[in-house]
N, C-alpha and C positions, 0 to 999 in steps of 0.2 A: 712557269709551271710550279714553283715553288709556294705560292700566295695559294695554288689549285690545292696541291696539299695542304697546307696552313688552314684553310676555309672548309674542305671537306674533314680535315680534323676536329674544329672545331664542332661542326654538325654531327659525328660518330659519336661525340664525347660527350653528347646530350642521349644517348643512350639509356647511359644510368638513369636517368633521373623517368624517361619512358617504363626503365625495369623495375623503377620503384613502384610508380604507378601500379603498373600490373600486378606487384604483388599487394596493394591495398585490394589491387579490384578482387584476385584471389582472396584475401582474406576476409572480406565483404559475400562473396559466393557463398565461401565456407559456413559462416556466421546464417546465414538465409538457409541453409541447407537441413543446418543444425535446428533451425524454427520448425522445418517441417517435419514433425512429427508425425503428421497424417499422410505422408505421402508414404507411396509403397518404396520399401528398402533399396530394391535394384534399382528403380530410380533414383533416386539419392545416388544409391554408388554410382553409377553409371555419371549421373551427374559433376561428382566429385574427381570422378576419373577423368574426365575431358576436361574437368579445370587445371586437375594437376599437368596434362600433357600440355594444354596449353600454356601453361605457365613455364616447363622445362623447353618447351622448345621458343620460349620468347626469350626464355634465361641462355639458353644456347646462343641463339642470335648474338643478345649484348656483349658477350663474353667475347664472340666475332668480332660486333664492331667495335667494341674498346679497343681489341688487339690490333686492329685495324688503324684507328684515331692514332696510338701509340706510335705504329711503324711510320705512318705519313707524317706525323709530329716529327720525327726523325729523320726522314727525309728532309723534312724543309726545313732544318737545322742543320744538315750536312755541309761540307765542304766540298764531298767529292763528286766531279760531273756524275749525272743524270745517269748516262749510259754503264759506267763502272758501279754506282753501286745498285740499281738494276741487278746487274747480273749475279752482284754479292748477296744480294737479297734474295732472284728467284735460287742460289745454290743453297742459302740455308733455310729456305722452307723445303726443297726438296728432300735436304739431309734431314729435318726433323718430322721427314711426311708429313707436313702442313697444306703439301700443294701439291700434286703428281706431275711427273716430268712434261707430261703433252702441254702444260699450262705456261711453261716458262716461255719467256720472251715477249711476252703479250705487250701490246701497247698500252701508255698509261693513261689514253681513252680508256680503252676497253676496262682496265683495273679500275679505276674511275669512276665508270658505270657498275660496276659491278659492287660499291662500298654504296653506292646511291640506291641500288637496287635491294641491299641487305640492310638500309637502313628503312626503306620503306617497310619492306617484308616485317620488319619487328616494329611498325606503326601498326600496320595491317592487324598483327598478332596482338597487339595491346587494344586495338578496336573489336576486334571478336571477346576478347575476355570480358571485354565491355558491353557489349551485345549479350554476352553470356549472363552476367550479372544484370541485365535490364531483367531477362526474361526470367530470369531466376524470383526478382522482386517482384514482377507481374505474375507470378505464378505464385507466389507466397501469401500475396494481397488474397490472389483468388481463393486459396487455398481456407484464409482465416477468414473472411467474409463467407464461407459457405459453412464454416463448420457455427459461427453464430447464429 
């Protein structure tokens, strides 16, 4: 179980380097946004707006799984069986409301899945920002090809 942490930490901790990304694609959006000058204003903002949300809720995510990468880094560096620090763990996420009481005990399947599942979720969210930026530069082409 231990290598499971070790390996799924590793993959968490490639986060960062996803969150950077994303903020290039964000600041690549922005930059394209700022070109259109011929486009009507609330579009822009609106535009700008759905970059910034997607960007705090990709920044959210990594911020997750860092802390994530971090605990399972710690775990498979512990000494103490499995089932003890388990339990030492779901009491001080409950003590600092990081986890609600219904969630403790869970198997470390199910927790497992669930660092796998938040790791994807913030690929998924660096791929739409990216999608966002395509369409943004196919909209910008269009935009300067017609005003010529």
């Amino acid at each position: 179980m231990k290598m499971n942490f070790t390996v799924l930490s590793r993959l968490l901790q490639s986060a960062r380097g996803l969150l950077l990304s994303g903020y290039a694609a964000f600041a690549f959006s922005f930059m394209l946004l700022l070109l259109q000058s011929n486009s009507p204003g609330l579009y822009r903002f609106s535009a700008l707006l759905f970059c910034l949300l997607l960007l705090a809720a990709h920044h959210y995510l990594s911020m997750r799984a860092l802390f994530d990468a971090r605990l399972l880094d710690a775990l498979a560096q512990s000494e103490q069986p499995l089932h003890e620090i388990t339990a030492d763990l779901d009491q001080s996420l409950i003590q600092f409301k990081l986890m609600p009481q219904a969630k403790a005990g869970r198997g470390w399947t199910e927790r497992l899945q669930g660092c796998i599942r938040l790791f994807k979720a913030q690929a998924c969210l660096l791929f739409m920002q990216y999608l966002v930026l395509i369409c943004l530069a196919f909209w910008t082409l269009t935009i300067n090809h017609q005003a010529i």
